[in-house]
GUPAGU-507998 format. One record per residue: residue in three letters; residue number from 1; x, y, z of N, C-alpha, C, O, CB in turn. Coordinates in steps of 0.2 Angstrom, whole numbers, plus 5000, padded with zeros to 4 digits. Last residue first. Glycine has a CB too. Layout:
BEGIN
["ALA" NUM [X Y Z] [X Y Z] [X Y Z] [X Y Z] [X Y Z]] ...
REM end
This chain:
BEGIN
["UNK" 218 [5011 5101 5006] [5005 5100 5011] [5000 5107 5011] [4995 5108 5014] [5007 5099 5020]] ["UNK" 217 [5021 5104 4999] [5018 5101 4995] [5010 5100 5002] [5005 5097 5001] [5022 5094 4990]] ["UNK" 216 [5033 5111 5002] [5035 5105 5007] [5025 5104 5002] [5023 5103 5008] [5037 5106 5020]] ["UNK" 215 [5045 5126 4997] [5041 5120 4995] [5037 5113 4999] [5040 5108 4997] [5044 5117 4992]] ["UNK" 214 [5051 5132 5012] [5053 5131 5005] [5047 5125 5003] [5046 5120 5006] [5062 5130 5005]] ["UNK" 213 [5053 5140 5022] [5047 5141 5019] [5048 5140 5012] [5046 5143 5007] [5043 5149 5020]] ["UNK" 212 [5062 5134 5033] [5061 5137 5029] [5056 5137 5026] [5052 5134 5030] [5064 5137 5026]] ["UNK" 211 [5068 5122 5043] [5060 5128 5043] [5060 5134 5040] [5058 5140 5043] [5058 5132 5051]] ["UNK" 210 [5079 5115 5037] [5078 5120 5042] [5074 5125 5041] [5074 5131 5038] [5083 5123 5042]] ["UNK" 209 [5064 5103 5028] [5070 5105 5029] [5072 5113 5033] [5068 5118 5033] [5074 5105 5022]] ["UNK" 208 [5050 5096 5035] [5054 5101 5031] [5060 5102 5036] [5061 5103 5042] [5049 5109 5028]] ["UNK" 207 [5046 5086 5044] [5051 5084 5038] [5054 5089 5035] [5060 5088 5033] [5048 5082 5034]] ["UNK" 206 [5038 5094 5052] [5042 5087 5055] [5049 5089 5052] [5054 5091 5054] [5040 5079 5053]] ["UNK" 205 [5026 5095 5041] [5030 5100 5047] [5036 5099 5050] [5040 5104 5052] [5027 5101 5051]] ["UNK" 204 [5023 5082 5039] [5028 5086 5033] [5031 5094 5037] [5037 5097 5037] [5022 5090 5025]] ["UNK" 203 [5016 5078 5050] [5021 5074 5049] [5026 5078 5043] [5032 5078 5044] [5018 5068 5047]] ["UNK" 202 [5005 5087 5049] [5009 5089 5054] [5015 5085 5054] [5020 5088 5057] [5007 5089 5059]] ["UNK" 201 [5000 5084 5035] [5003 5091 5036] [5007 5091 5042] [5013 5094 5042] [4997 5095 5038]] ["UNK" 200 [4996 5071 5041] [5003 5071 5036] [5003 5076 5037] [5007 5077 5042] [5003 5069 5028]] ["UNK" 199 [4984 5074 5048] [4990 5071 5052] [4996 5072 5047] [5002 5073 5049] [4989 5061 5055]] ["UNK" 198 [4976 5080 5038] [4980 5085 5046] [4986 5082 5049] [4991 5084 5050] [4974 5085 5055]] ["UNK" 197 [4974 5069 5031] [4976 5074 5027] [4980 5081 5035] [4986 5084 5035] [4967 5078 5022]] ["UNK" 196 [4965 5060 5040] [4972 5057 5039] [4977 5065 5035] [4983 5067 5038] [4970 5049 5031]] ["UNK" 195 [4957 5067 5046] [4962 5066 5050] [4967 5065 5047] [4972 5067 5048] [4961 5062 5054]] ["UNK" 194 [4945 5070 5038] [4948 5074 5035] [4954 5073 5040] [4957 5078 5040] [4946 5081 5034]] ["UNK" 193 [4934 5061 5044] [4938 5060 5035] [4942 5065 5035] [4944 5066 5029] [4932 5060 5028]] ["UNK" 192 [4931 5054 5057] [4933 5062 5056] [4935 5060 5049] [4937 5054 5049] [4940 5065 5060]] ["UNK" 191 [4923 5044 5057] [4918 5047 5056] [4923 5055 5057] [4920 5060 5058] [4912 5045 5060]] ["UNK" 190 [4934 5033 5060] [4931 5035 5052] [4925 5038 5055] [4921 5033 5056] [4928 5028 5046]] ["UNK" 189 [4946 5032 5067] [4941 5037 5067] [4937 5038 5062] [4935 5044 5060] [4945 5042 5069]] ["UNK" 188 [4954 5019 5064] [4951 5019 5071] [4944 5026 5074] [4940 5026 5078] [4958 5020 5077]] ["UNK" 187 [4957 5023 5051] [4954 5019 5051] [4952 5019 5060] [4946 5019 5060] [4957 5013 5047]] ["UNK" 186 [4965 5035 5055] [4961 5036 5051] [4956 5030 5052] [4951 5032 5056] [4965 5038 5044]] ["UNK" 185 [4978 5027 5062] [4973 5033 5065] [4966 5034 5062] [4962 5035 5066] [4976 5040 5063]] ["UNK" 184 [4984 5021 5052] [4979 5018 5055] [4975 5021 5059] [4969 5019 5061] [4981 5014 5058]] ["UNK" 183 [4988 5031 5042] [4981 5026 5042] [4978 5022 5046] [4973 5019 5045] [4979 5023 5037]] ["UNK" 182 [4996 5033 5051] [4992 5038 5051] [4984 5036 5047] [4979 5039 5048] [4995 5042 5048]] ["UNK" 181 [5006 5022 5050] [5003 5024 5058] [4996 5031 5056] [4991 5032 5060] [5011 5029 5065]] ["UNK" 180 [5010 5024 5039] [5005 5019 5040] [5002 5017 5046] [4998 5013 5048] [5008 5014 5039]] ["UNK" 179 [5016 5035 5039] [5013 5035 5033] [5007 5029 5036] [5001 5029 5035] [5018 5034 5026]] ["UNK" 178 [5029 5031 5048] [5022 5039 5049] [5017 5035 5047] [5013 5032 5050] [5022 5048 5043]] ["UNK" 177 [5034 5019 5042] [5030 5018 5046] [5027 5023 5048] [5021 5022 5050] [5031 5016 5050]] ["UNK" 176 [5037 5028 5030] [5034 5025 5028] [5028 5021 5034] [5022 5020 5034] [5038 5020 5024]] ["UNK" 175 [5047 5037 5039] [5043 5039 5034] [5037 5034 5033] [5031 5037 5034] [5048 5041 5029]] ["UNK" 174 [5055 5024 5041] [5051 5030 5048] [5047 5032 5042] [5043 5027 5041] [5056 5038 5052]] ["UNK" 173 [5062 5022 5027] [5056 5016 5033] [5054 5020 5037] [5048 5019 5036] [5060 5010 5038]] ["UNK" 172 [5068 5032 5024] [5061 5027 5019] [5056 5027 5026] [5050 5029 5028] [5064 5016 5015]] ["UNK" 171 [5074 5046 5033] [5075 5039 5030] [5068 5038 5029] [5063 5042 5031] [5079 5033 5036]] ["UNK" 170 [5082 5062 5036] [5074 5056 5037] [5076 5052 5032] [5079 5053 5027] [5065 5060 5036]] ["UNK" 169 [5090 5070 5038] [5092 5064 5041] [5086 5060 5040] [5084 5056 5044] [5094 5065 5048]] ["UNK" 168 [5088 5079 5029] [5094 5073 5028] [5093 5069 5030] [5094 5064 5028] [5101 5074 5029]] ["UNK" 167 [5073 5087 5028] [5079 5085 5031] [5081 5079 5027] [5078 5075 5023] [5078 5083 5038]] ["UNK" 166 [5066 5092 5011] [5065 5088 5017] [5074 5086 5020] [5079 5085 5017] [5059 5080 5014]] ["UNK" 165 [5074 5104 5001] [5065 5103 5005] [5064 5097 5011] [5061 5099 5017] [5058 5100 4999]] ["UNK" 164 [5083 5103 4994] [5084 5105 4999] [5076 5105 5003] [5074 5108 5008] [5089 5112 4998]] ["UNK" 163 [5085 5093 4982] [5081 5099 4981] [5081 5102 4986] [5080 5108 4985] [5073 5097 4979]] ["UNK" 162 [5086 5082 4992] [5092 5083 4985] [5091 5093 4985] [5095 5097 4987] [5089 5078 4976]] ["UNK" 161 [5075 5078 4994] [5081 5080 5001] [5086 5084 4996] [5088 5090 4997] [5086 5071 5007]] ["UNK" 160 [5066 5074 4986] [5064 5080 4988] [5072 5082 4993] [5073 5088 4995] [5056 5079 4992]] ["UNK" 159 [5075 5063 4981] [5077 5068 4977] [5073 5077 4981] [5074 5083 4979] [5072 5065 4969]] ["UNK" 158 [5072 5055 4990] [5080 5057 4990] [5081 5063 4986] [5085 5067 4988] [5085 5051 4985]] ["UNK" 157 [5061 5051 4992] [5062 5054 4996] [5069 5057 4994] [5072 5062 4998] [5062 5050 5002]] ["UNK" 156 [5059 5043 4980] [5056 5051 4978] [5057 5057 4985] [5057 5063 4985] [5046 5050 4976]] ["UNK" 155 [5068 5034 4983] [5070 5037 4977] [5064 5045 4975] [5065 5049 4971] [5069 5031 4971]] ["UNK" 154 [5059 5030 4991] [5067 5031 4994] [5069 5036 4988] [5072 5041 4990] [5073 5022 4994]] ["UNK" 153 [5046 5025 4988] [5047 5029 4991] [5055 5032 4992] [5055 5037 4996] [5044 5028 4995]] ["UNK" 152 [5051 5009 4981] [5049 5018 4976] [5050 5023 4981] [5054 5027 4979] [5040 5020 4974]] ["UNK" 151 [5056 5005 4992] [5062 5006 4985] [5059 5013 4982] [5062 5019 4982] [5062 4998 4977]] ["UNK" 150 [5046 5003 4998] [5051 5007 5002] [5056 5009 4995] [5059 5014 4993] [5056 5001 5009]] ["UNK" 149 [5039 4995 4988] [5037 5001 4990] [5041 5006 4995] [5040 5012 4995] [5033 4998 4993]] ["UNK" 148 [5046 4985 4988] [5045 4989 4982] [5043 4993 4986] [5048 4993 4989] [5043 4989 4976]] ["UNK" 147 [5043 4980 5002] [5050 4980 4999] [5050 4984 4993] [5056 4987 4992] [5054 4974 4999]] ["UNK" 146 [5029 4978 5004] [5033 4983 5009] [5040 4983 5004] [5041 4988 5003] [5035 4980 5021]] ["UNK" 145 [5028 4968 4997] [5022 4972 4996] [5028 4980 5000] [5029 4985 4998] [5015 4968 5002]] ["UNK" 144 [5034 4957 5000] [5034 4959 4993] [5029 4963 4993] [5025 4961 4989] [5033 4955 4988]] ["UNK" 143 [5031 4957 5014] [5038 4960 5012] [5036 4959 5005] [5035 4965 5004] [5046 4955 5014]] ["UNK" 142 [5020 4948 5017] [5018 4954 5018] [5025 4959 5012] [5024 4964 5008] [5017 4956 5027]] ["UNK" 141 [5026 4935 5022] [5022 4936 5018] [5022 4943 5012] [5023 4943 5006] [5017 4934 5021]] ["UNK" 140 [5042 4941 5032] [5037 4940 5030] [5031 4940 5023] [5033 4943 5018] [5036 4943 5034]] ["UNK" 139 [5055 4940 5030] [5052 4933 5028] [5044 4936 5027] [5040 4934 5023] [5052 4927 5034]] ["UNK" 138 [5055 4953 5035] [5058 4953 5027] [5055 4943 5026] [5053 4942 5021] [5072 4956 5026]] ["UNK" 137 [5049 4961 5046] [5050 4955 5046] [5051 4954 5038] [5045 4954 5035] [5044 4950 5051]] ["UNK" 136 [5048 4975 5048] [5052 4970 5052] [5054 4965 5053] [5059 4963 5056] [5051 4970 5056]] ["UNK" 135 [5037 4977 5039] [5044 4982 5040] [5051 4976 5044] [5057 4974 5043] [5041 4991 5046]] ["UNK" 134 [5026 4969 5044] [5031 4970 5038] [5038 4971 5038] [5042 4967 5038] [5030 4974 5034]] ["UNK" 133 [5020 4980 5052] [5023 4973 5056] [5029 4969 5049] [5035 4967 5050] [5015 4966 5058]] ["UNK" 132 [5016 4989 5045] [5020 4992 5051] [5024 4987 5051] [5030 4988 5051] [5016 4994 5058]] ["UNK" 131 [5006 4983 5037] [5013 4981 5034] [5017 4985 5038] [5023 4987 5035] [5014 4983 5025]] ["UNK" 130 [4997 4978 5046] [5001 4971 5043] [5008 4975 5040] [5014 4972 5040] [4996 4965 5035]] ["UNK" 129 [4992 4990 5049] [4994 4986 5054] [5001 4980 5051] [5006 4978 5053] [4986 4981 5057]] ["UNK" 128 [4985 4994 5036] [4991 4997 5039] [4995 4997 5040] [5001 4999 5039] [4991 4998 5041]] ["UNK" 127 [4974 4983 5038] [4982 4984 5031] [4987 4986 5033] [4993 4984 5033] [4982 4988 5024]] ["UNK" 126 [4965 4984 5042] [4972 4981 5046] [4977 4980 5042] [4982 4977 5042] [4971 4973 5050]] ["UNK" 125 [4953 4988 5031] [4955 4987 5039] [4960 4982 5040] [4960 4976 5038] [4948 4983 5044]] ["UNK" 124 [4958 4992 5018] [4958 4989 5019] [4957 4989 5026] [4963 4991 5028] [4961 4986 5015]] ["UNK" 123 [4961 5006 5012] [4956 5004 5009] [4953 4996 5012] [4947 4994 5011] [4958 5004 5002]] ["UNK" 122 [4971 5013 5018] [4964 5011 5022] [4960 5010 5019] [4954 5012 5020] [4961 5015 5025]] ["UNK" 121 [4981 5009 5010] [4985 5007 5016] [4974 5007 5018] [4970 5002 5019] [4993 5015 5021]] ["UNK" 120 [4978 5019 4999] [4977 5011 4999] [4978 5008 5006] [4975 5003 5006] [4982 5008 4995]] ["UNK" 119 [4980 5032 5007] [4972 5029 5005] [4973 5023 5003] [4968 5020 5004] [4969 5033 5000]] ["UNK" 118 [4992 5031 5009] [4986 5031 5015] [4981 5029 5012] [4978 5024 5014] [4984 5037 5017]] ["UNK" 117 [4998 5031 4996] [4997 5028 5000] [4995 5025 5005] [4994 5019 5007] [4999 5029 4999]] ["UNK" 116 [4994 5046 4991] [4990 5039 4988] [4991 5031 4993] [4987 5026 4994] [4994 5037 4978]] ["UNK" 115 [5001 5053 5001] [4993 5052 5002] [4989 5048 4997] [4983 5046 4998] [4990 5059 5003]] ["UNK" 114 [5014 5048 4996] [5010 5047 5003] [5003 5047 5003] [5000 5042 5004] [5011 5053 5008]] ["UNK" 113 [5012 5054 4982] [5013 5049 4982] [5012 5046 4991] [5007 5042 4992] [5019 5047 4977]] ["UNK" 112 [5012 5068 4988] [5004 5065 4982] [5007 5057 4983] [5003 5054 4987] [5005 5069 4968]] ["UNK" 111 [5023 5069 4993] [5016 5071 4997] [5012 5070 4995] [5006 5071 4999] [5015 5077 4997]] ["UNK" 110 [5033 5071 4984] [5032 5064 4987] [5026 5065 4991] [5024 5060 4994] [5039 5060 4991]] ["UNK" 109 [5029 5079 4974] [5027 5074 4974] [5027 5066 4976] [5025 5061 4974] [5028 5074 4972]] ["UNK" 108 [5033 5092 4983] [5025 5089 4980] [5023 5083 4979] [5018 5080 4981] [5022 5090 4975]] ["UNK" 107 [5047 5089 4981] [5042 5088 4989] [5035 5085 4989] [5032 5080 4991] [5040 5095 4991]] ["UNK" 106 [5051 5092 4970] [5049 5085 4971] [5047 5083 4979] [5045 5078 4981] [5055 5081 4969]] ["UNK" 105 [5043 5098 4956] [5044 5102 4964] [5042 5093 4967] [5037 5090 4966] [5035 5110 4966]] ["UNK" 104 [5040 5092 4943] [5045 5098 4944] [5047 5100 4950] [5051 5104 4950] [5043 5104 4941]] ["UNK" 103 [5045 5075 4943] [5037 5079 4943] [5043 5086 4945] [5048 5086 4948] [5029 5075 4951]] ["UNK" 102 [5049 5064 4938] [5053 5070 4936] [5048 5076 4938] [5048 5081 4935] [5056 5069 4929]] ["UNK" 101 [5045 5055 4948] [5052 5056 4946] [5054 5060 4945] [5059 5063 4948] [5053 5055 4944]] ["UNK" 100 [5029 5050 4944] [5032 5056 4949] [5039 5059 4949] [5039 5065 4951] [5031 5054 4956]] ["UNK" 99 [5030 5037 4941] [5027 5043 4934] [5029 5051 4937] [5029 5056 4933] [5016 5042 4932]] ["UNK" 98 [5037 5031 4949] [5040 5033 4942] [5036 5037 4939] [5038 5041 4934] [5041 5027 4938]] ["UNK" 97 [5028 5031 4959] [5029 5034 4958] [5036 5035 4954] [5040 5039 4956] [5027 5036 4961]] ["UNK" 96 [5016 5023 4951] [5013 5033 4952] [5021 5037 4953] [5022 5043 4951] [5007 5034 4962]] ["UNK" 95 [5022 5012 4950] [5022 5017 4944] [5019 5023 4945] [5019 5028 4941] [5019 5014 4939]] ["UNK" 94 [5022 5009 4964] [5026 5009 4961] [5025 5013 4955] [5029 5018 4955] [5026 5003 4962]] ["UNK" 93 [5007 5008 4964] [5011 5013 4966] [5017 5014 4966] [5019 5019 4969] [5011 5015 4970]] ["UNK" 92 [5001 4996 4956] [5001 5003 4956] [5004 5008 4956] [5005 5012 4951] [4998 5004 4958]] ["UNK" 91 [5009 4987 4963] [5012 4988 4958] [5013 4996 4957] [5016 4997 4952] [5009 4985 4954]] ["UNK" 90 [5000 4989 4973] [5008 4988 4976] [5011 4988 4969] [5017 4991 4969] [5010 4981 4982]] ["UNK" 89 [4990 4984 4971] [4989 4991 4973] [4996 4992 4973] [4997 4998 4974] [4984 4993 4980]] ["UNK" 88 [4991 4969 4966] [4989 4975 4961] [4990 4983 4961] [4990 4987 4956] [4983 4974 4960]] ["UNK" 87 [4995 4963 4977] [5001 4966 4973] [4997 4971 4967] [5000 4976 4964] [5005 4959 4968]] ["UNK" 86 [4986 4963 4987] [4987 4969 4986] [4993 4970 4982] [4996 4975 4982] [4988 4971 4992]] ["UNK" 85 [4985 4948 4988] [4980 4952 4985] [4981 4960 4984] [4977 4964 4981] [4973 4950 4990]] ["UNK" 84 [4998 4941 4991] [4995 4940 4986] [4991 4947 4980] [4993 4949 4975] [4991 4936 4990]] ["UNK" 83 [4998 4948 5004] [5003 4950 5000] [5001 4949 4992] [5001 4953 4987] [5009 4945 5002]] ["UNK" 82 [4988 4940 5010] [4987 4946 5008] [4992 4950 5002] [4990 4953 4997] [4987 4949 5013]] ["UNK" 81 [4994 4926 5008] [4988 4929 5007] [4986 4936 5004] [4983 4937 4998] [4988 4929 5012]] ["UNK" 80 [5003 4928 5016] [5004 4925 5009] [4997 4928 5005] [4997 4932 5000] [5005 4916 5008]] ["UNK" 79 [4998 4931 5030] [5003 4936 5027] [5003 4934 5020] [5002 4939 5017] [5010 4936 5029]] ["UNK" 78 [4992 4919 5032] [4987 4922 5029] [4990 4931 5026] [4987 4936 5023] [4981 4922 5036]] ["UNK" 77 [5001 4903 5023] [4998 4910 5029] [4994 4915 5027] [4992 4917 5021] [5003 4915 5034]] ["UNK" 76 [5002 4898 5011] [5003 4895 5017] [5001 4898 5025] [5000 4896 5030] [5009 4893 5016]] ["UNK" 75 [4993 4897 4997] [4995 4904 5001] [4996 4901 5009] [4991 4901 5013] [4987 4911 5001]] ["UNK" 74 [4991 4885 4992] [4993 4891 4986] [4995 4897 4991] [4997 4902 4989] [4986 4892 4980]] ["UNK" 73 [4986 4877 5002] [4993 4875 4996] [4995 4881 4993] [5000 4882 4990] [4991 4869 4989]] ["UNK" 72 [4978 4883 5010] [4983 4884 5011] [4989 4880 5006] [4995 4881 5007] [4984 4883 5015]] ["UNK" 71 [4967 4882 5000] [4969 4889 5002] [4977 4889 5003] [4981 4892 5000] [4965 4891 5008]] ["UNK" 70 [4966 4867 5002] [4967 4870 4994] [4969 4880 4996] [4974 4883 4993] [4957 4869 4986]] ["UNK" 69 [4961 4866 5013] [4968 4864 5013] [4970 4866 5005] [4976 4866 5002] [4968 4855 5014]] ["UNK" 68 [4949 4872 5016] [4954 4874 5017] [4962 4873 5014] [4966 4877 5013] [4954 4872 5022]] ["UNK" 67 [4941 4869 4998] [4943 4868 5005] [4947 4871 5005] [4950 4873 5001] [4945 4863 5008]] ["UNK" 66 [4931 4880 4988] [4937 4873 4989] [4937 4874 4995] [4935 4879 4998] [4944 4873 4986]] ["UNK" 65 [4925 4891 4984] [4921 4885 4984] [4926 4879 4983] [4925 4875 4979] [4916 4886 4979]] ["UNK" 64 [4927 4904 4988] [4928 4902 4984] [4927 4896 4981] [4929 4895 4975] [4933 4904 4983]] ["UNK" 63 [4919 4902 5001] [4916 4908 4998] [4919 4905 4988] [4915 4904 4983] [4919 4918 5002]] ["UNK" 62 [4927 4893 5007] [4920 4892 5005] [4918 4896 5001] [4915 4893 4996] [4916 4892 5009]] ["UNK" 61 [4939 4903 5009] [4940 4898 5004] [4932 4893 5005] [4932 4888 5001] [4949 4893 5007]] ["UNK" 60 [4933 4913 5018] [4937 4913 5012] [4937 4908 5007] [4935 4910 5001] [4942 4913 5015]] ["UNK" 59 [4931 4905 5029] [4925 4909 5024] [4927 4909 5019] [4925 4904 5014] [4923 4917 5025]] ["UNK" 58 [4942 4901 5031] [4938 4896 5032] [4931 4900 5026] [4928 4898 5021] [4936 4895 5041]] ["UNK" 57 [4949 4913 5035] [4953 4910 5029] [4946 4906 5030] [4944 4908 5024] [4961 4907 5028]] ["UNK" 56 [4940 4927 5042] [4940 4921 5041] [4943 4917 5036] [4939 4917 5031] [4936 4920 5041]] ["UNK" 55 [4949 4943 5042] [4942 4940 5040] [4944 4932 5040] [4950 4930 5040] [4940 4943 5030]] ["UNK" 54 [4957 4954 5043] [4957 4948 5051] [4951 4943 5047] [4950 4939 5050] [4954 4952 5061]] ["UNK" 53 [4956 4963 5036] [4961 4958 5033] [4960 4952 5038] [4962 4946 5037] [4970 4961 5033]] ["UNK" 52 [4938 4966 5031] [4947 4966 5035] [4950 4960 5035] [4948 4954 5034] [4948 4967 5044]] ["UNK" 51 [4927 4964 5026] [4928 4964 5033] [4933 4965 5036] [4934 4966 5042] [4926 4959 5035]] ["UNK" 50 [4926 4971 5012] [4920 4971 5019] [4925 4971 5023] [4927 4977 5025] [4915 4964 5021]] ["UNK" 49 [4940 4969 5009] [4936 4976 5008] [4929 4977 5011] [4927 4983 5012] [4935 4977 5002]] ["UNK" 48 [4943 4955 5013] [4946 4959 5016] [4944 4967 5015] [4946 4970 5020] [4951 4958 5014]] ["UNK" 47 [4933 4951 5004] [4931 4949 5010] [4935 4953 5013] [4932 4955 5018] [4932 4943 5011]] ["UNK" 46 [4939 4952 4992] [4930 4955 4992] [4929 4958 5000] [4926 4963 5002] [4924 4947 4990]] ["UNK" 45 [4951 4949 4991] [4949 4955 4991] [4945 4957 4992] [4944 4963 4993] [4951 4957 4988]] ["UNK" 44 [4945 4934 4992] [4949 4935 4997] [4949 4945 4998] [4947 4948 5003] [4956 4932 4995]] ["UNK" 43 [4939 4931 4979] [4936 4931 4987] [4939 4933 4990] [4935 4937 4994] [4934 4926 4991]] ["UNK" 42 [4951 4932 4971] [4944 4937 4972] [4940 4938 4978] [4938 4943 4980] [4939 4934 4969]] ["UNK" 41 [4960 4921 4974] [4963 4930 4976] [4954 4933 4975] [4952 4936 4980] [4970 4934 4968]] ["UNK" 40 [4952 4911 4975] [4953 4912 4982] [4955 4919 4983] [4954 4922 4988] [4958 4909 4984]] ["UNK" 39 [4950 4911 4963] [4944 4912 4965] [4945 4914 4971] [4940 4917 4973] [4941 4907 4964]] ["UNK" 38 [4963 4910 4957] [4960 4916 4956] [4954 4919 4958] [4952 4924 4957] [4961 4916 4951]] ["UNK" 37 [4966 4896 4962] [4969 4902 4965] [4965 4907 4963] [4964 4911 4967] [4978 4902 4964]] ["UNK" 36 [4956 4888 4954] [4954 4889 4961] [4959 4894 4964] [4958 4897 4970] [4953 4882 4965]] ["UNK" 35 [4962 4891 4941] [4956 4894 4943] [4954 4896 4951] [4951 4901 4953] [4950 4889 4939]] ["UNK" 34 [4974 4885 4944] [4975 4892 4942] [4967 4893 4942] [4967 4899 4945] [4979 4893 4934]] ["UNK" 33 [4970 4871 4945] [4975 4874 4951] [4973 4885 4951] [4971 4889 4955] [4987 4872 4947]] ["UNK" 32 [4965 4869 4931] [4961 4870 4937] [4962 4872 4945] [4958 4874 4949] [4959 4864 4936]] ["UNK" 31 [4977 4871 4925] [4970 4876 4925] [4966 4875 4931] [4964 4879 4935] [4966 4875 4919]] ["UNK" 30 [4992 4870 4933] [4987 4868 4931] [4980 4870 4928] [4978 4870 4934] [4987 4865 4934]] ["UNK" 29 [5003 4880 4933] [4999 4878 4933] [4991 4876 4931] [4986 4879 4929] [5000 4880 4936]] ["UNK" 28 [5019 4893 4934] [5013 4888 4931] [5011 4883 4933] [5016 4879 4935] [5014 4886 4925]] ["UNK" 27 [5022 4905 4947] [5023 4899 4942] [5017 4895 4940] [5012 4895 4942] [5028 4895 4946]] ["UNK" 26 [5015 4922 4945] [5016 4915 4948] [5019 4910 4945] [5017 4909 4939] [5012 4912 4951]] ["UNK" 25 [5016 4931 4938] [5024 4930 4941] [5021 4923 4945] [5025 4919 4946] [5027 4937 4948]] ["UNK" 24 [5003 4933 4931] [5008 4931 4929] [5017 4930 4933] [5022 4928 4930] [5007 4936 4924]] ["UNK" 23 [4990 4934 4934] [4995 4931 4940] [5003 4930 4938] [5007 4927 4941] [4993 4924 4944]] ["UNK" 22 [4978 4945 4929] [4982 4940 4930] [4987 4942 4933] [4989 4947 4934] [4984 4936 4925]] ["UNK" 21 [4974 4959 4924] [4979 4955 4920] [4981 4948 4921] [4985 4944 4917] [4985 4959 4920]] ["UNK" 20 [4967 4962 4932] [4963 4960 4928] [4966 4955 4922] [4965 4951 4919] [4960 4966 4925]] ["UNK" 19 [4976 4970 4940] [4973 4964 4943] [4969 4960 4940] [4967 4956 4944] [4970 4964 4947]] ["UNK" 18 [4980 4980 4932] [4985 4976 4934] [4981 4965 4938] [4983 4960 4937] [4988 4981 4940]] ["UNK" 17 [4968 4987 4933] [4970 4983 4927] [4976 4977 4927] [4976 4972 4924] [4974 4989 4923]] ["UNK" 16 [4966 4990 4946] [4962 4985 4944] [4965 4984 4937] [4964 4978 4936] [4954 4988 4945]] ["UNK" 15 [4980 4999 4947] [4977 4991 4952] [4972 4986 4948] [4973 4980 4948] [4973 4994 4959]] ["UNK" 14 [4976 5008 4936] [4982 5004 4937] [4981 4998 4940] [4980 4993 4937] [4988 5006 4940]] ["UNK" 13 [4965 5015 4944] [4963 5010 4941] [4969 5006 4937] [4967 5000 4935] [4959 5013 4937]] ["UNK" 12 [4970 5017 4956] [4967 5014 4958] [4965 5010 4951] [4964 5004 4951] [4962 5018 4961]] ["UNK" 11 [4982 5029 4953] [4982 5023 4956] [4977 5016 4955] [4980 5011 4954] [4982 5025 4961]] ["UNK" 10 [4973 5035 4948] [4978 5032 4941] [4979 5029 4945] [4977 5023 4944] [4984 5035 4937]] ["UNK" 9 [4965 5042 4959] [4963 5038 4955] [4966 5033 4949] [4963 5029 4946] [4960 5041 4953]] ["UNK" 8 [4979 5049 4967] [4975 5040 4968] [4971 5038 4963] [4972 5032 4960] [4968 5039 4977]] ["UNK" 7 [4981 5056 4957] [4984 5053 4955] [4984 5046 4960] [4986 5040 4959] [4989 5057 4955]] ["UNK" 6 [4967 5067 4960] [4969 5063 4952] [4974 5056 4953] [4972 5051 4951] [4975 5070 4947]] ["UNK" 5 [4965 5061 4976] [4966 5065 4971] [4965 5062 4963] [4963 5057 4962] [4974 5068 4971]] ["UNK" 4 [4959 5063 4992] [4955 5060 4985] [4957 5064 4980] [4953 5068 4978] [4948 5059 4984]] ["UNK" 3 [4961 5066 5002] [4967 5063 4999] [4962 5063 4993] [4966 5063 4989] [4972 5056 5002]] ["UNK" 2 [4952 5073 5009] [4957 5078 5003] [4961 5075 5001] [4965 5078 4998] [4961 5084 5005]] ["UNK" 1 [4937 5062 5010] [4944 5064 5012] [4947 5068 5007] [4947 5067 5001] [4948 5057 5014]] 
REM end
């Protein structure tokens, strides 16, 4: 796919460092509490990178070798769940895009930070799906995942609008659901790999500001 840039790869390995770091926002616990949650976050990302996020919490928590009922003490649904396992990619991009802020042409860089997006959004089958549904539901599990993420994007959308490149009137959230309708396009067509990269182009066509031929980074 042409999203495969430099700055998904900082992405990607932020995530795995981040995820290597531990759970440190959870509250404390017992070791043996703290081993079987970190056996459940493993298995769980293993399982959601085969099979999707729809994967069996039953598998799930055999694979990590406790019962059900220990899954659900530590992740009460399967939104908690995931939320869980994608804070490492949800950090990630969060600092792609502070590292993007002051990037010199800020169109570009909310166009680099989108299409790192997409590509985490399909690294997973029904990720997409969960955080379209997010958006709507601030209880949901999923919302510490969708709520920095709207924050980062707001602040790299503000500044390409600032710069005169993308309309006034486009907001986070539309933007973010494109962004997640397009991997889900992508994930229902994986034998096109170059859909997701056409569909943003025509989504940034949308976006630029009075069809000038001013910066828009596609």
């Amino acid at each position: 796919m042409a999203t495969d840039t430099a700055g998904q790869r900082r992405v990607e390995r932020a995530a795995a460092a981040h995820a290597a770091g531990g759970t440190s926002a959870v509250r404390p616990m017992r070791a043996d509490a703290r081993r079987n949650y970190e056996r459940l976050l493993t298995e769980a990302r293993t399982a959601f990178t085969e099979h999707g996020t729809d994967t069996s919490l039953e598998d799930i928590a055999r694979r990590a070798g406790v019962g059900i009922g220990t899954l659900y003490r530590h992740f009460p649904n399967r939104t908690a769940l995931m939320g869980a396992v994608f804070q490492g990619e949800v950090h990630a991009l969060v600092g792609y895009a502070r590292e993007l802020a002051d990037a010199p042409q800020p169109c570009t860089a909310l166009v680099d930070w989108l299409r790192a997006l997409i590509t985490h959004a399909s690294t997973y089958r029904g990720l997409s799906r969960a955080m379209m549904t997010a958006s709507a539901d601030e209880s949901s599990g999923m919302a510490r995942c969708s709520v920095p993420l709207g924050e980062a994007g707001a602040a790299l959308l503000s500044r390409a609008q600032q710069a005169g490149a993308v309309r006034r009137d486009v907001v986070i959230g539309d933007l973010l659901q494109l962004t997640n309708g397009i991997a889900l396009a992508a994930e229902e067509s994986p034998d096109d790999p170059e859909l997701a990269d056409r569909l943003l182009t025509l989504t940034l066509r949308g976006l630029k500001a009075g069809g000038t031929g001013r910066e828009t980074g596609a």
